[in-house]
VOMITOR-428018 format. One record per residue (C-alpha): x, y, z. Coordinates in steps of 0.1 Angstrom, whole numbers. Layout:
BEGIN
c1=X, c2=Y, c3=Z;
...
// end
This chain:
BEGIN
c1=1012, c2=172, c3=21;
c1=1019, c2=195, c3=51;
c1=1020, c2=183, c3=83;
c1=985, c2=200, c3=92;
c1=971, c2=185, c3=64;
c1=948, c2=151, c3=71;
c1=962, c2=114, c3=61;
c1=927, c2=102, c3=62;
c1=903, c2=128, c3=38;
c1=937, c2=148, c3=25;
c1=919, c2=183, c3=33;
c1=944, c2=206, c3=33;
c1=955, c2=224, c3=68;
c1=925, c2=206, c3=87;
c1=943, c2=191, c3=119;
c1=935, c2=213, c3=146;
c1=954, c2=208, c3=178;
c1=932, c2=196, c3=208;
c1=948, c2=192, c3=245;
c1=929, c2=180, c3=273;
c1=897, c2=159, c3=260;
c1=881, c2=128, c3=270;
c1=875, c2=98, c3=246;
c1=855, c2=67, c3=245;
c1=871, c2=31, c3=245;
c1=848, c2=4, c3=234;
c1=849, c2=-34, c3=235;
c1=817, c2=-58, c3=230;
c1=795, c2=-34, c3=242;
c1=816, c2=-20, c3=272;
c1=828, c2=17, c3=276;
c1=856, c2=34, c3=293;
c1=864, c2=75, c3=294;
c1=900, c2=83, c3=287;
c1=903, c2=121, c3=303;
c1=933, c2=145, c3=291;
c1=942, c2=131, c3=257;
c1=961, c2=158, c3=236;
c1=965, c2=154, c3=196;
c1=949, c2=164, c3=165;
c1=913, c2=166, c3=150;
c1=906, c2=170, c3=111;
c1=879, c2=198, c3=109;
c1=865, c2=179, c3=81;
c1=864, c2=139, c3=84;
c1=870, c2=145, c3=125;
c1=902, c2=119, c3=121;
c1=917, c2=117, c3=156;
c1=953, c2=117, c3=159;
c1=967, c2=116, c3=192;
c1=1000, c2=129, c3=204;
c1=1024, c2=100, c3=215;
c1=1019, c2=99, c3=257;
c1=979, c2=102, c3=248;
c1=980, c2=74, c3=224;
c1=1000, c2=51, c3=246;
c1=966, c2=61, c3=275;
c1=947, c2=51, c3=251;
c1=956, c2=19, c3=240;
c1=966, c2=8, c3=277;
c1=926, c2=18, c3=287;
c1=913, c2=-3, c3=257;
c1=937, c2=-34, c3=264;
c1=925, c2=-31, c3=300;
c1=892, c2=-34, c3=291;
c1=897, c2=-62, c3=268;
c1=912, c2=-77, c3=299;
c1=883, c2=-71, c3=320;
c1=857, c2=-85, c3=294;
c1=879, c2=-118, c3=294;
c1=876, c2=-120, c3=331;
c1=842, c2=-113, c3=333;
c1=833, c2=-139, c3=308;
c1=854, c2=-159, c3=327;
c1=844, c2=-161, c3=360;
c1=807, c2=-163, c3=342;
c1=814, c2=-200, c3=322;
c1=829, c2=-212, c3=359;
c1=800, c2=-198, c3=377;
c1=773, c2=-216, c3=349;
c1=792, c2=-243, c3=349;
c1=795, c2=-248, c3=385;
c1=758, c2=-241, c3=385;
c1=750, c2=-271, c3=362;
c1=774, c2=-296, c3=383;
c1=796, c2=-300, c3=353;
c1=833, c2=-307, c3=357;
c1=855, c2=-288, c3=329;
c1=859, c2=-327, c3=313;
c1=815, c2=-331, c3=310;
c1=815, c2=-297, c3=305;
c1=840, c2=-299, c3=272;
c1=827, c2=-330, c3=261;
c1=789, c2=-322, c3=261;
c1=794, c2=-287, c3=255;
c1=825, c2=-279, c3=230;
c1=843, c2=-312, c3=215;
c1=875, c2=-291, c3=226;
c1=909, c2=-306, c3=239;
c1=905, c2=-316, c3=275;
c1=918, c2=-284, c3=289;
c1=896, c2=-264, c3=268;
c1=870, c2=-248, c3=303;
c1=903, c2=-247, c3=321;
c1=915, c2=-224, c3=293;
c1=885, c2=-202, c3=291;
c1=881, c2=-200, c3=330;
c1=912, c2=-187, c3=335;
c1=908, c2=-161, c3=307;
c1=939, c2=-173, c3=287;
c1=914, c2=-179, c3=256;
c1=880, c2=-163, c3=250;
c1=856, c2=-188, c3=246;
c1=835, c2=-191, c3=208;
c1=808, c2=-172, c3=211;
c1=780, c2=-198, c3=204;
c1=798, c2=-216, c3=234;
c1=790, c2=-186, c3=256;
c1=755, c2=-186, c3=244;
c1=750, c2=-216, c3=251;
c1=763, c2=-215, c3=285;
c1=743, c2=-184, c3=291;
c1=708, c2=-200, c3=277;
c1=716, c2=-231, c3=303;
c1=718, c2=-203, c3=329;
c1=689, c2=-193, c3=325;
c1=671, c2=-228, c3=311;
c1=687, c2=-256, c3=334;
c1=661, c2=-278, c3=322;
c1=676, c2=-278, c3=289;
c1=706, c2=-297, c3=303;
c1=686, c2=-335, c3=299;
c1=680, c2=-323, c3=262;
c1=714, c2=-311, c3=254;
c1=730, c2=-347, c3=267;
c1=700, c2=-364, c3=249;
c1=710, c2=-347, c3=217;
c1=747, c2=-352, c3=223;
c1=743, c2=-392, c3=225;
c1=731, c2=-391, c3=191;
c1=696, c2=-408, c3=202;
c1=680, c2=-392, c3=176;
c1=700, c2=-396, c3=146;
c1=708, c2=-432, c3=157;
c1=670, c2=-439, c3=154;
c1=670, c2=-418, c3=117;
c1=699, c2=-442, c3=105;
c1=681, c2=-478, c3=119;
c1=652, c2=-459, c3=98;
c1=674, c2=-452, c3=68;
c1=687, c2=-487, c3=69;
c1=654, c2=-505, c3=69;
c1=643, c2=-486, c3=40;
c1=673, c2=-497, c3=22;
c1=663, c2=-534, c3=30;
c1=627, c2=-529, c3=19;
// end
């Protein structure tokens, strides 16, 4: 195998050289250009190898905007949760069941909150009302009343 040859389809001779071209970064739905990359294109599969200095742009641009997304996400659970006049303690005990510092975590973008956590947070932005359901739910009202049920028909 030459050195032109690709390491991803093995077509012979297909890198071609490229200097100057702009990429795409993408993370959760968010984009970012990367102008003047340099490297390699297979003519057949379009692999994308980049030369050293390019590659290093390019993952820099791709951490930063994995950066970015945690800080947006962020500063959006603080601003919901500010919204709903939780502290991070109601917050992770109605919300998560994490360790106590779990919000302060997320809110400072040191961990990215689960993902059905940040739905939830974002359906409470937008339903507030919800809020008197969620902390009915969360006392266990409901299933208290199914095992008093459960027991009775034991007893009958």
């Amino acid at each position: 195998m030459s050195k032109n040859d690709c390491c991803t389809c093995g077509a012979a001779n297909a890198m071609q050289a490229f200097k100057g071209r702009s990429f795409n970064v993408n993370f959760k739905q968010l984009n970012r250009v990367v102008h003047g990359l340099d490297g390699h294109e297979c003519t057949e599969c379009a692999e994308v190898e980049f030369d050293a200095p390019s590659a290093e742009l390019y993952a820099q641009a791709g951490d930063e905007l994995v950066e970015d997304a945690k800080r947006v996400m962020a500063e959006e659970m603080k601003r919901i949760r500010r919204k709903l006049h939780f502290t991070q303690k109601n917050a992770v005990q109605l919300l998560s069941g994490g360790g106590h510092n779990a919000f302060s975590r997320y809110e400072r973008a040191e961990v990215e909150p689960p993902k059905p956590l940040f739905v939830l947070m974002r359906l409470l932005d937008r339903h507030p009302e919800l809020v008197r359901e969620l902390q009915a739910i969360n006392e266990c009202a409901d299933i208290n009343a199914l095992l008093v049920q459960k027991q009775q028909q034991r007893e009958n």
